[in-house]
N, C-alpha and C positions, 0 to 999 in steps of 0.2 A: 754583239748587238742583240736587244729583248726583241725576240720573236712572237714571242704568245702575251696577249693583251684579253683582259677581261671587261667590260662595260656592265660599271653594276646598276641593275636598276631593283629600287628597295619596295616591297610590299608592308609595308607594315605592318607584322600580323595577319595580315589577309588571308582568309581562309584555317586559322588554327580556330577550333574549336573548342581550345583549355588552352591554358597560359600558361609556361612551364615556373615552375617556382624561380628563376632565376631569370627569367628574359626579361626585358627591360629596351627595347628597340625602341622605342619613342628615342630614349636619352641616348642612342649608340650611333645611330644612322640618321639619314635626312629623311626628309618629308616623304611622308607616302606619296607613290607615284602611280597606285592603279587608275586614275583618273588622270593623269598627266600625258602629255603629248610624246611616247615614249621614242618615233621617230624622229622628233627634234634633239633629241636628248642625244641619239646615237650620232646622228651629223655632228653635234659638235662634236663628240668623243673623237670621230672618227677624224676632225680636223685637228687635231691632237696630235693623234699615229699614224709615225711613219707609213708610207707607203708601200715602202719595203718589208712591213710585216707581214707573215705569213701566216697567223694564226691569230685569229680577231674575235672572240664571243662574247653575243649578250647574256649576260646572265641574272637570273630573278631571285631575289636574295630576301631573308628578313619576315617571313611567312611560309607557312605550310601551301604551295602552289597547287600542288592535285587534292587540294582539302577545297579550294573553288570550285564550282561546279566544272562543265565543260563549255560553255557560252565563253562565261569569264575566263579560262584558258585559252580558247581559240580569241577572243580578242585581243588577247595580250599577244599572243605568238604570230598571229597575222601581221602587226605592226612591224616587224622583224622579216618574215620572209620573204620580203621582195630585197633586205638588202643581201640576204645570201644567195639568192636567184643570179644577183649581180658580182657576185661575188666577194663584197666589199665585206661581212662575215663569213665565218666558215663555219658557226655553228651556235647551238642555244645551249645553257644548260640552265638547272632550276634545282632548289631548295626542298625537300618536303622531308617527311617521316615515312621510318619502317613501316609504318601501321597505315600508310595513304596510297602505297603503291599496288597495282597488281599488274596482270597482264594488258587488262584490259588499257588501264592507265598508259601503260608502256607502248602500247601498240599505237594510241595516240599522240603521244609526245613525238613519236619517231616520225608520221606522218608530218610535224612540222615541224621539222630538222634538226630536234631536240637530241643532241650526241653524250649528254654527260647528266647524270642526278646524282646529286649530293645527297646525302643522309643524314638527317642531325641525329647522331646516337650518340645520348646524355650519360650514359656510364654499361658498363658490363657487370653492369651489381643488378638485379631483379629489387633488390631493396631498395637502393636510391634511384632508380629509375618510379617507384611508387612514391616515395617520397617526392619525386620532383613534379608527379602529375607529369608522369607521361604510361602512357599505359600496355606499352607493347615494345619489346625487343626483339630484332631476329639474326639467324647465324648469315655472319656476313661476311665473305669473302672480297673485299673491295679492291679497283684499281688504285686508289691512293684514298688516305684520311689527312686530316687536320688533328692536332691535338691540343687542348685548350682546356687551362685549370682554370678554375671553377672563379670568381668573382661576383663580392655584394656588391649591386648598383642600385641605384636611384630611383624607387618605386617597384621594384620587384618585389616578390615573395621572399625571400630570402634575407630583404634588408627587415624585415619586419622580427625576422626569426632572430637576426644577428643583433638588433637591440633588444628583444627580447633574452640573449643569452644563449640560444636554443641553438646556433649556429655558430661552428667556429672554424672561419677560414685558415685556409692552409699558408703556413710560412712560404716567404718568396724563396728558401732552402728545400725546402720540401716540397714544393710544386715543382722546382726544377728536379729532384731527386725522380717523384712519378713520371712526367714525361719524358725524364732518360730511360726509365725503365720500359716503358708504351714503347718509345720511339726504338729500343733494342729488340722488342715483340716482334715489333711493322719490320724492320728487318729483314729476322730469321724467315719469315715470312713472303720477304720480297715483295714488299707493300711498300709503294713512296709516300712519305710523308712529304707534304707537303708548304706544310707551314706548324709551327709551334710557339702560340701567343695568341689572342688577340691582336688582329691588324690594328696597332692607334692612332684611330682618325681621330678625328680635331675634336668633332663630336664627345667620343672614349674621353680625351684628356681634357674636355672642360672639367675646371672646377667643380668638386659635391657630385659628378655623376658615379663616379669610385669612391664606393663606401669603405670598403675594405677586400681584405684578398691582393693574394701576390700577381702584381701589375709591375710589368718591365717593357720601358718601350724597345728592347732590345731581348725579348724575354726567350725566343727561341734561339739565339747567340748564347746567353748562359748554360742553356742547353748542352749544344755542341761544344763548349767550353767545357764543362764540366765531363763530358763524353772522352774526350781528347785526357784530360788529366787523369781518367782514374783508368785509361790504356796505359799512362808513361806509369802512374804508382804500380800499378799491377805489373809494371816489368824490373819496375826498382826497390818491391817491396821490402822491408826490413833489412834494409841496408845504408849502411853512408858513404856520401862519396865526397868527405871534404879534401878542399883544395883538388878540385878535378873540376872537369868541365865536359859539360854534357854538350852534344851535339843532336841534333833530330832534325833527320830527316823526314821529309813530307811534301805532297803535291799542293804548289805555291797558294791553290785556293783553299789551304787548310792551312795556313800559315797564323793566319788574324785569329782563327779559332783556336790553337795549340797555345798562341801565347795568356788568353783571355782577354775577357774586359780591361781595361788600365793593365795588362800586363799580370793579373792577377795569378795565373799559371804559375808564369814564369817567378813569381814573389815566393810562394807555397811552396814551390821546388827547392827553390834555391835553399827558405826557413827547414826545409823539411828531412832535406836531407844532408844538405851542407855545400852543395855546388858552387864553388868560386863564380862559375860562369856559365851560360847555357845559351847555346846559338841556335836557330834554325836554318836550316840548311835547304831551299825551295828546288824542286827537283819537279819539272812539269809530267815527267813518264810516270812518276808514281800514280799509285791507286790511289783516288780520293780515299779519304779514312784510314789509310793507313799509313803507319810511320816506321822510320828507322832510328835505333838509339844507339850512340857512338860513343864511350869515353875516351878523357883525356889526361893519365895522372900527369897532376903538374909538382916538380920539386920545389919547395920555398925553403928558401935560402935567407 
């Protein structure tokens, strides 16, 4: 059962002071809510989720928060801490940039029981982070990241650039090719990743709000799809194994990702090497992410 539950509540831009070339929140998320009854919001949420959750946060998404002065911080966070007093949250987190935070920042958040700050860090290039109008990078050792290619929407900087030709987004082959690579980084690293994709709310998948760029509503599953296949080629490289039959083992919630989308893996295998057959074999002791690979010469007769 989902233990940890998030309540998003969206600023709209509140508090950026430049627009990133690619943000587009109007058309992604609902209505600004810094003027909105933010304690109402959370009762409902909260009549939502279970009871039995143990892990409940509000969270301030959609704008730079410590880019607000501290009035407009503290009002936003007071609305919130009477229900962690009660226990009905366990804690805040918030949105901002490398370039908005300091100690001072920090030592205030934590007075109202602000436990987690996201970062939006738009690239590890010094160039496209100029390019994108943002103006500051730093070295950053994080508890976990998000990773998320890059997408034209619907009134951004970006869409302007990409009918002008100036921009040219990335294949939905090639976005997943990068963030296997990022997500093999966060790894070695012992960095969880979190998520990889854009979340797509309803909002995302209206019509005309995706101009172009590689959009998958399933787009971090390609991911791990693709992760899982180039384990098994890299163990069966330059070889065949017609009329035989591959077995792989793996722990049961890496099964769906082994096989791919529509079984796509399991297609590419078969075309690629010549595999009669190819079973998964669910085995719950195993280590996530990792597998076992069996054959089977079969005689034809």
């Amino acid at each position: 059962m989902k233990n940890h539950y998030i309540i998003p509540i969206f600023l709209t831009r509140q508090g950026c002071k430049s627009r990133c070339i690619f943000c587009s929140q109007e058309h992604i998320t609902t209505k600004d809510e810094l003027t909105q009854d933010i304690s109402a919001k959370i009762k409902h949420y909260l009549s939502t989720i279970p009871e039995s959750a143990k892990n409940v946060e509000a969270a301030f998404y959609g704008g730079t928060f410590t880019g607000l002065d501290f009035i407009s911080q503290e009002k936003l966070l007071s609305q919130i801490t009477p229900f962690i007093k009660t226990g009905l949250l366990s804690g805040i987190r918030i949105a901002t940039r490398p370039d908005k935070i300091n100690q001072t920042q920090i030592d205030f958040l934590k007075s109202f029981h602000v436990k987690t700050v996201e970062l939006g860090v738009e690239s590890m290039n010094d160039r496209v982070l100029k390019n994108s109008h943002v103006k500051m990078m730093a070295s950053l050792l994080p508890d976990f990241v998000r990773i998320h290619p890059v997408l034209v929407l619907k009134g951004s900087g970006l869409e302007t650039l990409y009918k002008q030709g100036k921009y040219k987004p990335l294949t939905l082959q090639k976005a997943v090719n990068n963030c296997l690579f990022f997500l093999n980084e966060m790894e070695k690293k012992n960095i969880k990743v979190i998520r990889i994709g854009l979340y797509p709310s309803d909002e995302l998948r209206t019509m005309g709000v995706i101009i172009a760029g590689p959009f998958h509503q399933a787009f971090g599953e390609l991911v791990i799809d693709e992760k899982f296949y180039r384990i098994i080629t890299k163990e069966k490289e330059k070889k065949t194994y017609k009329n035989s039959i591959l077995e792989i083992k793996s722990n049961q919630k890496d099964s769906s990702a082994i096989r791919g989308q529509h079984k796509i893996n399991i297609k590419h295998l078969k075309k690629k090497y010549g595999f009669m057959d190819i079973k998964i074999s669910e085995n719950i002791k195993m280590k996530r992410g990792s597998i076992g690979l069996f054959r089977s010469d079969i005689k034809i007769t």
